[in-house]
ZAKEDO-585404 format. One line per 10 residues: number of its first residue (from 0); their letters; for each residue x, y, z of C-alpha. Coordinates in steps of 0.02 Angstrom, whole numbers, plus 50000, padded with zeros to 5 digits. Layout:
N
NUM = A = X/Y/Z; ...
END
This chain:
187
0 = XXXXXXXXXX = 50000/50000/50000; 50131/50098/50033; 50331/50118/49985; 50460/50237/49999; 50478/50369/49847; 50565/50337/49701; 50618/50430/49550; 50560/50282/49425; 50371/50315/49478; 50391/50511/49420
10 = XXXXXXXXXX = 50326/50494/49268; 50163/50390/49301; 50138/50518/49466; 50157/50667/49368; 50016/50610/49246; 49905/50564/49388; 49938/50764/49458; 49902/50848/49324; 49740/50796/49318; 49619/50961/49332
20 = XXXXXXXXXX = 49518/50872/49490; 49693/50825/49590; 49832/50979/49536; 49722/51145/49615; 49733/51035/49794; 49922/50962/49786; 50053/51065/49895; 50189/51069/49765; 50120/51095/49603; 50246/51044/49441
30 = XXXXXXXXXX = 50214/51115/49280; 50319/50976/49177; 50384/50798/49199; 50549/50848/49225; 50462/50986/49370; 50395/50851/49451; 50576/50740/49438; 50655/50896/49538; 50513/50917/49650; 50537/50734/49701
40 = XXXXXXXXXX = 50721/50720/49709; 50702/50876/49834; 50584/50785/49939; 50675/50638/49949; 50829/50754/50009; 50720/50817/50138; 50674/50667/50222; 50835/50606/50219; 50896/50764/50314; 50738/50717/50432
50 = XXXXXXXXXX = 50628/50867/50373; 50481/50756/50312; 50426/50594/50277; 50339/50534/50132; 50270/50408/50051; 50202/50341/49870; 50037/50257/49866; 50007/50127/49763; 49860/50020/49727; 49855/49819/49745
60 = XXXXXXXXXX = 49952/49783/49574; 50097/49890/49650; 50068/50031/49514; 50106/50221/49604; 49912/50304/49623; 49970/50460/49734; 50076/50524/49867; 50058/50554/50072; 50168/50664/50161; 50203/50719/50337
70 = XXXXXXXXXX = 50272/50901/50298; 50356/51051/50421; 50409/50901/50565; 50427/51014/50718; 50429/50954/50878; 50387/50784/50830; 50224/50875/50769; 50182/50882/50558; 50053/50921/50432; 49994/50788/50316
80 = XXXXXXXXXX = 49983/50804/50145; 49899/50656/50021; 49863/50657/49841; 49760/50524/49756; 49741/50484/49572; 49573/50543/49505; 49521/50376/49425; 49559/50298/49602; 49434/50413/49689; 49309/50321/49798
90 = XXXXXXXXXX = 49392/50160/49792; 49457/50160/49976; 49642/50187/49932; 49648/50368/50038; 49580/50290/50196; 49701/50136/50184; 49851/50243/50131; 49818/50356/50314; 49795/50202/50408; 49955/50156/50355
100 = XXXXXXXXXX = 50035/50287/50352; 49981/50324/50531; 50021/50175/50587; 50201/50206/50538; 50194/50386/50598; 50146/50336/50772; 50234/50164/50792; 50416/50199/50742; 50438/50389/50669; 50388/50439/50858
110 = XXXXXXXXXX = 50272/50586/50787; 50157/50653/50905; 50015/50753/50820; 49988/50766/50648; 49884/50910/50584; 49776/50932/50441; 49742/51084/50346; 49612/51071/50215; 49543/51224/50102; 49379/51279/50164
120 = XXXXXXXXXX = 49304/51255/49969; 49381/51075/49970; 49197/50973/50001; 49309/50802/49915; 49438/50821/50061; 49335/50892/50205; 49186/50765/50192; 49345/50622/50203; 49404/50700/50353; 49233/50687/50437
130 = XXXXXXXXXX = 49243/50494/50413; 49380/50481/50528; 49328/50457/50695; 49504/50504/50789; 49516/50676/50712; 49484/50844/50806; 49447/50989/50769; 49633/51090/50795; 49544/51276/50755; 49517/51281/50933
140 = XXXXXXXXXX = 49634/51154/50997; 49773/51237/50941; 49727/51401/50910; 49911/51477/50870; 49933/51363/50720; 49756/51396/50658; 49793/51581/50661; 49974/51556/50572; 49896/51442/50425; 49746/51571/50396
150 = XXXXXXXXXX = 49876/51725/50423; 49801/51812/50267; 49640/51765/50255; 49515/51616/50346; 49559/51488/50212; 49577/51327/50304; 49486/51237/50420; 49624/51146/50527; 49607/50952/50601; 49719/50868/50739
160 = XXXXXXXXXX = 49742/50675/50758; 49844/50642/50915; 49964/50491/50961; 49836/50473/51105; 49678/50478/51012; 49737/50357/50861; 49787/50225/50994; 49631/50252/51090; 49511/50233/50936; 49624/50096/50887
170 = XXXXXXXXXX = 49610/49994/51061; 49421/50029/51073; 49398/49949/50889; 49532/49797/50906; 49416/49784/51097; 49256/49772/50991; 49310/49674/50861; 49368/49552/50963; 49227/49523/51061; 49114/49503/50913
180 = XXXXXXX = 49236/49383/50838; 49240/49300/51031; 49037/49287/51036; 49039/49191/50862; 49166/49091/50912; 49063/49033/51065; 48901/49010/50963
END
């Protein structure tokens, strides 16, 4: 589901961004192939150098569908950013690329709070946050960061998933599924 970046998968990413649905909502927009080659080389620099981490999505016959990103790591703290494909929309890739990625995040990168920033006119993105039911609202949780991503203008609605709440959620569910799997089990 997910691997680490590499320059091969440029080409078949940069086709995937360009499309007029995706490019208005990626971070780093490229305006050619060989854009998009720099743009990744960069990013792989950075997260060597421990600025980011990132990720390429890709679907179940291993084929690159999108990015996800933890961007600005301060204070073991980062905003996510994730890009998917248009003709993978609605297939269930973006919520099993952030479960993943999560996992990772919280598990072994040590990251304690990744935020979310999504444009206000951004229905696609905001209506996927809502599904997730470990996110919080971070305009009034952290009210300093809401203020510096909205510095010109309210733009952005901001979202907060915590180390604590992700592990929470995730105990609750293993909890439940469990015992449902127990009580069949038994019948």
């Amino acid at each position: 589901m997910l691997k680490k970046r590499d320059l091969h998968e440029v080409p078949a990413l940069y086709e995937l961004l360009t499309h007029p649905e995706v490019f208005p909502y990626v971070r780093h927009k490229a305006y050619s192939v060989d854009e998009y080659y720099f743009l990744t080389k960069q990013t792989m620099e950075a997260e060597e150098q421990g600025e980011l981490i990132t990720r390429t999505i890709v679907n179940e016959f291993h084929h690159p569908i999108g990015t996800i990103s933890l961007f600005d790591l301060h204070d073991n703290k980062g905003f996510l950013a994730t890009w998917i494909g248009q003709p993978y929309f609605g297939k269930g890739y973006n919520q099993l690329a952030k479960e993943a990625f999560f996992e990772e995040l919280f598990e072994t990168a040590g990251i304690k709070a990744i935020f979310i920033k999504i444009r206000k006119t951004n229905t696609r993105s905001l209506k996927a946050m809502l599904k997730i039911p470990f996110v919080s609202l971070g305009n009034i949780l952290y009210p300093e960061i809401f203020e510096k991503i909205n510095a010109n203008e309210p733009v952005y609605e901001l979202f907060v998933i915590t180390k604590e709440q992700y592990f929470l959620h995730r105990a609750i569910h293993h909890e439940t599924h469990t015992t449902v799997n127990d009580e069949e089990t038994a019948v």
